[in-house]
Residue frames relative to the residue before (quaternion, step in Angstrom):
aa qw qx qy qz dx dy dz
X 1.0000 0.0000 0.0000 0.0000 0.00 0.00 0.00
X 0.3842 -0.7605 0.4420 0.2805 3.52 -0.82 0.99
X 0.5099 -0.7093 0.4119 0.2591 3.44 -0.74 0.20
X 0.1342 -0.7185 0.6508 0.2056 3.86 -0.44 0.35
X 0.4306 -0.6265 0.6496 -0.0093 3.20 -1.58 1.82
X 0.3442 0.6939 -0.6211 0.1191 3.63 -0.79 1.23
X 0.5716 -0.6197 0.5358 0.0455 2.67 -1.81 1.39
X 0.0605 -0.7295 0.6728 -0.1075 3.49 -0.68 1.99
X 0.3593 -0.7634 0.5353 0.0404 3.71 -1.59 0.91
X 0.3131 -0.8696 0.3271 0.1970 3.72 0.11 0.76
X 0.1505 -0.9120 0.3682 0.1003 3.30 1.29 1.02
X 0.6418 0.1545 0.0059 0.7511 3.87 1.50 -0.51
X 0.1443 -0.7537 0.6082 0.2031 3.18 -1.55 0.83
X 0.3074 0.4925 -0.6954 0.4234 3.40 0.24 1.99
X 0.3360 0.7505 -0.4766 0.3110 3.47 1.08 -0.68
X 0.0249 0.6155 -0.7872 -0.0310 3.98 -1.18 0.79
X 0.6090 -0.4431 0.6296 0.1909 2.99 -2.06 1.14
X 0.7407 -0.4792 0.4301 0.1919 3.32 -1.59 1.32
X 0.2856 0.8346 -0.4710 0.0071 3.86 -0.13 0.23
X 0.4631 -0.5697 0.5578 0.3870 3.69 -1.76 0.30
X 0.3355 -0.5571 0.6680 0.3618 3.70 -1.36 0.12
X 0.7756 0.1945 -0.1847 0.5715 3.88 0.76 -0.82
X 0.3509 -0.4543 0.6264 0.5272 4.32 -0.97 -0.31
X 0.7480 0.3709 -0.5013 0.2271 3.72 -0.47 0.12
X 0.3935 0.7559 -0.3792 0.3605 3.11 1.42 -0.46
X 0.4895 -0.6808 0.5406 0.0675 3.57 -0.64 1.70
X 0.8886 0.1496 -0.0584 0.4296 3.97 0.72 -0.92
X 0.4412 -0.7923 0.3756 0.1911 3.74 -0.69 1.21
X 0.5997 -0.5883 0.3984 0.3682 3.76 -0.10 1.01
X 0.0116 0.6515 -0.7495 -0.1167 3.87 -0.73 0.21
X 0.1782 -0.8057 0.5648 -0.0073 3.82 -1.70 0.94
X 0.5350 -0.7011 0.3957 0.2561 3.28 -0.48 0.94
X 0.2997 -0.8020 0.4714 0.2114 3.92 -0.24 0.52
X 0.7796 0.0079 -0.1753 0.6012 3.52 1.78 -0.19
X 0.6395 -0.5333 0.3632 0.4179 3.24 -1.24 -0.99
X 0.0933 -0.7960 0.5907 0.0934 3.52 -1.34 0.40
X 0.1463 0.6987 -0.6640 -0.2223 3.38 -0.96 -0.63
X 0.4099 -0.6665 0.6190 -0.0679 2.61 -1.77 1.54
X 0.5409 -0.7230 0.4258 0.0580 3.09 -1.11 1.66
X 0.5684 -0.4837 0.4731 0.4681 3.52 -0.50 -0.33
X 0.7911 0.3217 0.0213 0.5198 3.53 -0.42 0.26
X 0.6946 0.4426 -0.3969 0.4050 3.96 0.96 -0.56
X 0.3564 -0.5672 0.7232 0.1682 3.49 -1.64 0.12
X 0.0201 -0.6982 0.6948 -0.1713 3.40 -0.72 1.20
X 0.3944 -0.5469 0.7223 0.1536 3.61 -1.66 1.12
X 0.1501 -0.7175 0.6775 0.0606 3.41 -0.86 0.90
X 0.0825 -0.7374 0.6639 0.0933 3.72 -0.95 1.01
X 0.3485 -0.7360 0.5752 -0.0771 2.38 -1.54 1.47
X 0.3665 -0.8538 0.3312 0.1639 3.79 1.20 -0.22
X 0.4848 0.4983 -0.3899 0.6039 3.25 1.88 0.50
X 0.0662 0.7676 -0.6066 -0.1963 3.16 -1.71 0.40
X 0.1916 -0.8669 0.4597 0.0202 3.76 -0.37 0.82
X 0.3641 -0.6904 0.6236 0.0436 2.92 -2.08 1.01
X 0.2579 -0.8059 0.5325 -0.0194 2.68 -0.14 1.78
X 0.2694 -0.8120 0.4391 0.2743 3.77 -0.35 0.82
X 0.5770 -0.5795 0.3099 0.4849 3.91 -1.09 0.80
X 0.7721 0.4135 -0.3371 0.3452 3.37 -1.53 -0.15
X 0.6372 0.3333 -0.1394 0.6807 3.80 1.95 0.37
X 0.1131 -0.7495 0.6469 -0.0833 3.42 -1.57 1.06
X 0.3765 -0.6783 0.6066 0.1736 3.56 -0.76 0.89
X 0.2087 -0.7330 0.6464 0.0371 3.71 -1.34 0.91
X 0.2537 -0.7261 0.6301 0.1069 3.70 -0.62 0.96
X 0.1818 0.8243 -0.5281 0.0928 3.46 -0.60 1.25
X 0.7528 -0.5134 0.2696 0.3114 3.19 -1.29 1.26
X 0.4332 -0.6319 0.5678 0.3010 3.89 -1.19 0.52
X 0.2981 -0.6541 0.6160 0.3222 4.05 -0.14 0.89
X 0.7579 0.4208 -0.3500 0.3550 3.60 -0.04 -0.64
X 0.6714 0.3844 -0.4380 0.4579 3.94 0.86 -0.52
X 0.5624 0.6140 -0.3070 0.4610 3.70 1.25 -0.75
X 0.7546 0.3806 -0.1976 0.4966 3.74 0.65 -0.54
X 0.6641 0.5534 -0.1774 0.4704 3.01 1.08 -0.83
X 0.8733 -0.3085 0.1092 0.3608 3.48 0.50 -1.28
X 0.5344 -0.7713 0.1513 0.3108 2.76 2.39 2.40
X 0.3879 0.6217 -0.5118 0.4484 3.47 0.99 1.47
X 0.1017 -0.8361 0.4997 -0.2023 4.04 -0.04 1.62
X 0.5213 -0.5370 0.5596 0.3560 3.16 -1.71 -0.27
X 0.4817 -0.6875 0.5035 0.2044 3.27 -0.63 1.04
X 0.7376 -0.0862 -0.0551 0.6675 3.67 1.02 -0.26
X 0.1256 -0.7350 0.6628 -0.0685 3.49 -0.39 2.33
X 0.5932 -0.4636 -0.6388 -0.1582 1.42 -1.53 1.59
X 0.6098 -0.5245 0.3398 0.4875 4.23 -0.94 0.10
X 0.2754 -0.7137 0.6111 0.2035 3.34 -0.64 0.50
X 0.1929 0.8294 -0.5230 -0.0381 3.97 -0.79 0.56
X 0.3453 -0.8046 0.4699 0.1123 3.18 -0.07 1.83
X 0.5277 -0.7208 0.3211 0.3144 3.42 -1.47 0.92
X 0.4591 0.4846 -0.5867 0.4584 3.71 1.18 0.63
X 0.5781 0.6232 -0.4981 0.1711 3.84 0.03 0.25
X 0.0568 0.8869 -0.4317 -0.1545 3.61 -0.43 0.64
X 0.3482 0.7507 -0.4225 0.3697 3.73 1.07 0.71
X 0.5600 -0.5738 0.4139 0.4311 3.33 -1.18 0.56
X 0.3116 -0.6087 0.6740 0.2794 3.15 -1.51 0.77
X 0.5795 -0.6287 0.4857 -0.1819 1.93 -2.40 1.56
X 0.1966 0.8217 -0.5158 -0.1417 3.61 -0.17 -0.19
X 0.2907 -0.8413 0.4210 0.1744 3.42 -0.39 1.26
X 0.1154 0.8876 -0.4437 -0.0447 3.80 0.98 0.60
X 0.3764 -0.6680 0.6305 0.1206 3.88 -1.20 1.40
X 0.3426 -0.5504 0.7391 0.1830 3.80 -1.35 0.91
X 0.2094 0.8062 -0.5499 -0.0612 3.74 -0.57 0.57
X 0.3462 0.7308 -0.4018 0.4298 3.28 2.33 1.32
X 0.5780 -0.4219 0.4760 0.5112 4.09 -1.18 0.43
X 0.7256 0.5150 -0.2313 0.3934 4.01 0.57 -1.52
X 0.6037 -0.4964 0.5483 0.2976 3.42 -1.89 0.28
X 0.1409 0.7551 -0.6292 -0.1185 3.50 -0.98 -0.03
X 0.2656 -0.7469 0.6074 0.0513 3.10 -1.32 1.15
X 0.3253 -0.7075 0.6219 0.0821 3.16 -0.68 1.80
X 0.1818 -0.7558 0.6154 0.1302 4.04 -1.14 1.22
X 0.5365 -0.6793 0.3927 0.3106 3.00 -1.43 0.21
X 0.6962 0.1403 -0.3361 0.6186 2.99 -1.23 1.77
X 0.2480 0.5791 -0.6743 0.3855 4.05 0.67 0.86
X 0.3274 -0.4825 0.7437 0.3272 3.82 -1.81 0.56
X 0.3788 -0.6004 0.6967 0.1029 3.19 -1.78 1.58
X 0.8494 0.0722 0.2423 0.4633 2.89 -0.17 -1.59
X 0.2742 -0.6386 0.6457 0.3164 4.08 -1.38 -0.12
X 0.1848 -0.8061 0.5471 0.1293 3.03 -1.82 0.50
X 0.0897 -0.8901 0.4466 -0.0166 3.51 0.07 1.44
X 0.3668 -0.7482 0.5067 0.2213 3.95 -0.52 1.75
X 0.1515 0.6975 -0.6802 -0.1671 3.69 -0.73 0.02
X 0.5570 -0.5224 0.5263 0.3741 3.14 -1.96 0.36
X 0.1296 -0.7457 0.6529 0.0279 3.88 -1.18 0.47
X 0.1253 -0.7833 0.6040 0.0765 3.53 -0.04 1.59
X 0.5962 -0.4375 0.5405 0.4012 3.41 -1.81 0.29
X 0.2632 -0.6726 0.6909 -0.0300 2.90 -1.19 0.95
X 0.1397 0.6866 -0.7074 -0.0929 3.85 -0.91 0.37
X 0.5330 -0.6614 0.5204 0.0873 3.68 -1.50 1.64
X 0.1348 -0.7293 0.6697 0.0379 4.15 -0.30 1.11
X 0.3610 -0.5461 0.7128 0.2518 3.65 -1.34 0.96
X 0.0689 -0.7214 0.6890 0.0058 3.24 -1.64 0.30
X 0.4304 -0.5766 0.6285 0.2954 3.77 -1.31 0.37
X 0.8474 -0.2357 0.1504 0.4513 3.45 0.65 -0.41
X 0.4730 -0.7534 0.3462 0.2981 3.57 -0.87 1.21
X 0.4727 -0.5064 0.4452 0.5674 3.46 -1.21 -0.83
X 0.6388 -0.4866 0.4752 0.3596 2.68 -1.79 0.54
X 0.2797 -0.7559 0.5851 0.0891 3.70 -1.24 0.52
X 0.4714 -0.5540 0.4789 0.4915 3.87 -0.79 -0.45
X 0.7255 0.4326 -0.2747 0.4594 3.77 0.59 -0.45
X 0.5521 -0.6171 0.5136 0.2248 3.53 0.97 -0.41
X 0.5550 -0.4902 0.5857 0.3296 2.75 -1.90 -1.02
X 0.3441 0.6731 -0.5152 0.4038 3.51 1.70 1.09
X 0.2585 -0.7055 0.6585 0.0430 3.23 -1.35 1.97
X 0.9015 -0.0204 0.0225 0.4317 2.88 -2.12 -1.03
X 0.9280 0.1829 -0.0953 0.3104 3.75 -1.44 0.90
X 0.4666 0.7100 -0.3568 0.3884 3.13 1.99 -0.44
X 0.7580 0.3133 -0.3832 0.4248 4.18 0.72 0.40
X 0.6327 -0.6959 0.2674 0.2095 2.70 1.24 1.31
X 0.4743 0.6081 -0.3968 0.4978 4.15 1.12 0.92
């Protein structure tokens, strides 16, 4: 598998480089550059001290830690982030407490993961009418789980 070469900026020099805990691991750790503690209920920009060039024809996804979310109901406030490859600002992670308890984010704690997908051009055809499918035009709840 070929690799995809991107270019990351050390905006702070607490700042850690993106990393895997395993090589199979699909998403890249994102770290906190200080401390906070989050209220019940607050929304807090997490800096992260990296800024990145995301190459065209690809987009980075900001996704929730399963383990702070399960653990002690601290998320992205908007899962997942979408960061398109004209952005050049530090990334952000906006994480929501959505627990009864404080939590105290440390420095250099993984917030969040970042995962690159590829995003082909796409051109949209009008139509009188689609094909028919097996599922239809059955929405939310409609297989019955």
């Amino acid at each position: 598998m070929e690799k995809l070469s991107i270019e990351i900026q050390i905006l702070d020099d607490k700042a850690k480089m993106p990393n895997k805990q395993y090589i199979s691991d699909a998403g890249f750790d994102l770290h906190s550059i200080q401390e906070y503690i989050i209220k019940p209920g607050e929304i807090y920009k997490i800096c992260t001290g990296l800024s990145i060039a995301i190459p065209e024809g690809f987009a980075g996804l900001v996704l929730p830690r399963s383990g702070l979310s399960s653990k002690f109901g601290l998320t992205l406030i908007n899962s997942p982030g979408l960061i398109d490859p004209g952005y050049r600002g530090e990334l952000l992670v906006p994480l929501i407490n959505h627990s009864k308890n404080n939590y105290k984010i440390k420095h250099q704690e993984r917030i969040a993961q970042l995962l690159i997908i590829e995003t082909p051009n796409i051109i949209f055809n009008t139509t009188k009418k689609l094909q028919e499918s097996e599922r239809k035009n059955n929405g939310f709840g409609s297989t019955g789980e």
